[in-house]
N, C-alpha and C positions, 0 to 999 in steps of 0.2 A: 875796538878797531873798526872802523869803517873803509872798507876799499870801494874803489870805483874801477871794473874794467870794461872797457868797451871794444869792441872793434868788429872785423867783415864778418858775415852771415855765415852761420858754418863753421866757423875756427874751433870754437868747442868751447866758449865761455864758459856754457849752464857746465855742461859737464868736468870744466875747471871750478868751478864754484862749488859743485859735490865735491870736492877734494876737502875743504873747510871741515874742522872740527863738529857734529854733530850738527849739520844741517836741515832746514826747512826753506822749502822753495817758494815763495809766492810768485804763481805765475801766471801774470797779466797777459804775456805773447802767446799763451796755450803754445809752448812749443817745448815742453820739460820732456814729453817723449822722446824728444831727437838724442838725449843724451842717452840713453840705451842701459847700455850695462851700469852706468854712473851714478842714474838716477837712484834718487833715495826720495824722503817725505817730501810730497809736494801736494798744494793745495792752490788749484786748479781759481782763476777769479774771474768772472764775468761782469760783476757790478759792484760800486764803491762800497754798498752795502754787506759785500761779504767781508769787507776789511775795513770799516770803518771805527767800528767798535772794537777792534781787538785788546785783548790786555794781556799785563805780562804771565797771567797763570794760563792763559791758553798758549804761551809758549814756554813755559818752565821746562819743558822734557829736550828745549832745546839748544844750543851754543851758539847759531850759528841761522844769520835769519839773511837769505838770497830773495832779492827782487829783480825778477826780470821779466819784463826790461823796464827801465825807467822811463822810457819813452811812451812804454804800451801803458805802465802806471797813468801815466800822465793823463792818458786818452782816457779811460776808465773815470778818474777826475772829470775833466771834462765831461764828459757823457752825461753825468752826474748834475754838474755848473749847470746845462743850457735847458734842464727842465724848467729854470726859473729865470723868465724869459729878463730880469735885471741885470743878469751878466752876460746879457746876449746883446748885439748889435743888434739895430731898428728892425725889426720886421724879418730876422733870420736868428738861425742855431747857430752862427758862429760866435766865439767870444768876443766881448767886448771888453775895451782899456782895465776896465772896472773887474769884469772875467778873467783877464789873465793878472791880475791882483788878487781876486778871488780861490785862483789855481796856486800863484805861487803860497798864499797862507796857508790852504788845506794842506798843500804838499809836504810846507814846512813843518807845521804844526804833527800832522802825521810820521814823518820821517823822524821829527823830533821826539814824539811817544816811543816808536820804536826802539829808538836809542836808549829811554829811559829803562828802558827792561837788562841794562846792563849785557846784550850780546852783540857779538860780531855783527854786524850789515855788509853784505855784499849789495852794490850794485850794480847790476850788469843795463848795458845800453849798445844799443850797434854806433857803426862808426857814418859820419855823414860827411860830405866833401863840404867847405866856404872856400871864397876865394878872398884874397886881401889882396887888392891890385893883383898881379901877374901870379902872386903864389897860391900855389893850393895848401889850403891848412884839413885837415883831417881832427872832428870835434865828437863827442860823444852826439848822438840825435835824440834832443830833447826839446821840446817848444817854451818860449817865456825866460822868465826868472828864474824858473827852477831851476834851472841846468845850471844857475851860478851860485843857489843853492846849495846845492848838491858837489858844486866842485869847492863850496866851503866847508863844508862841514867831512869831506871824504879826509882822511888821514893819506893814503896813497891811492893814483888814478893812474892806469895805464893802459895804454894801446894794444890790443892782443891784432897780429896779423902776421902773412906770410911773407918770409924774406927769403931771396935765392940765395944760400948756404954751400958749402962744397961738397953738402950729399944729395941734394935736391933743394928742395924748395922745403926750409922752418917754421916753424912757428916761434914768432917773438911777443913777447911782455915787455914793452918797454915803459920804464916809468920815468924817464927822463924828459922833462918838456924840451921841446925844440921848435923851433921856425912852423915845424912840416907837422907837427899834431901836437895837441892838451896832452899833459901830463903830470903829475905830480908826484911827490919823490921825499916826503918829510921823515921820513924811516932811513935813508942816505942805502937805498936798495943799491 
């Protein structure tokens, strides 16, 4: 099963995502602290290098494999891309066409190994405003092809945010796509 939730800073994604059947955290945003009481095994990434190689016996102990965030993922990639100045734009570290072709394969090809270890993937990602003419759509923040990636290959994607409720203010999962944010819903949640 591959889930994808995203949404505002602070809701409590990581620490919903500790809720998953024997988890391990990979976490790109260094922010697996804020879940507190929640947190369980996590392995802290600063460079592609610490997760590039992975295989599936360094994760046998576990069910249940959380990446967050997708977006910090991403950066980490990157990071990685612009030491070889061929996926970089003329005469700077940003990526190039070629670069973010280069990102969406690694990404794939990565996310794709994971998968083959036969466990759960969480993906967590925050929530980022577009506008489509006048509307505002609400989308996971992810840069490139990834993010379209990632919204194929996720079995269900939903918006984690607060709704005014008639005890205060809730927290909602919503995985029903609409107008107003990405979601997805192939389970009939």
């Amino acid at each position: 099963l591959i889930v994808f939730i995203y949404g505002d800073p602070g809701i409590g994604k990581t620490s919903l995502a500790f809720s998953a059947k024997n988890p391990i955290l990979f976490d790109f945003d260094r922010g697996a602290h804020r879940a507190g009481k929640f947190r369980k095994d996590t392995v802290p990434v600063s460079c592609w290098a610490d997760v590039a190689s992975i295989s599936a016996e360094d994760l046998e102990a576990y069910d249940s494999i959380i990446l967050d965030t997708a977006g910090r993922l991403l950066d980490v990639i990157i990071a990685d891309l612009v030491k070889d100045q061929k996926n970089c734009r003329k005469n700077s570290k940003e990526l190039s066409i070629q670069g973010y072709g280069a990102l969406n394969k690694r990404f794939s090809h990565w996310l794709n190994l994971i998968r083959s270890f036969g466990k759960d993937v969480i993906l967590l990602a925050h929530a980022a405003e577009d506008r489509k003419g006048e509307e505002l759509i609400i989308r996971p923040d992810m840069v490139g092809g990834s993010k379209k990636e990632a919204y194929k290959v996720a079995d269900l994607m939903g918006y984690m945010t607060t709704i005014q409720g008639e005890q205060g203010a809730e927290i909602s999962l919503n995985f029903s796509p609409s107008t107003a944010h990405h979601a997805k819903d192939s389970g009939a949640i």
